[in-house]
C-alpha positions, 0 to 999 in steps of 0.5 A: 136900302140895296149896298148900290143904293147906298154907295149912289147916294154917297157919290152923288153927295160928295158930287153936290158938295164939289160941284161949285168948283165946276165940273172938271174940278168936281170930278177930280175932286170927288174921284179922290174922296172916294180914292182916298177915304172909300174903303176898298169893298166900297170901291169895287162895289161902285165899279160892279155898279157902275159895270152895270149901267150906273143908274142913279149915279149924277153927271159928276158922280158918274164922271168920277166913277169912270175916272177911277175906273179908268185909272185902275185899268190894267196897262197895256202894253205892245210887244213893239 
């Protein structure tokens, strides 16, 4: 099994697990699983996947995922 295969199948449980907290709960609470507990590799792997297209990944699971990848994007700032 592929390292992506893995990490899918990983979100994607965490999702199912969170998901009777309705959607926007899930999200922000499997977001933070994988923030706090997903060791870093674990992360980028997800974002490169994700990067990719995100096959496999649920709706939670992929609503998550861009949620991290939202809150590592560097700031930009306007020279105003």
């Amino acid at each position: 099994m592929s390292m992506n295969k893995k990490l899918v199948d990983m979100i994607n449980q965490i999702a199912r697990n969170t998901a009777i907290q309705g959607d926007e709960r899930a999200i922000a609470a499997t977001a933070d699983h994988v923030r706090k507990f997903w060791d870093p590799r674990m992360r980028a792997g997800l974002m490169a996947h994700l990067a990719d297209g995100g096959a496999g990944l649920d709706d939670i699971a992929r609503a998550a995922s861009m949620k991290l990848a939202a809150s590592n994007a560097p700031e930009v700032h306007n020279a105003d």
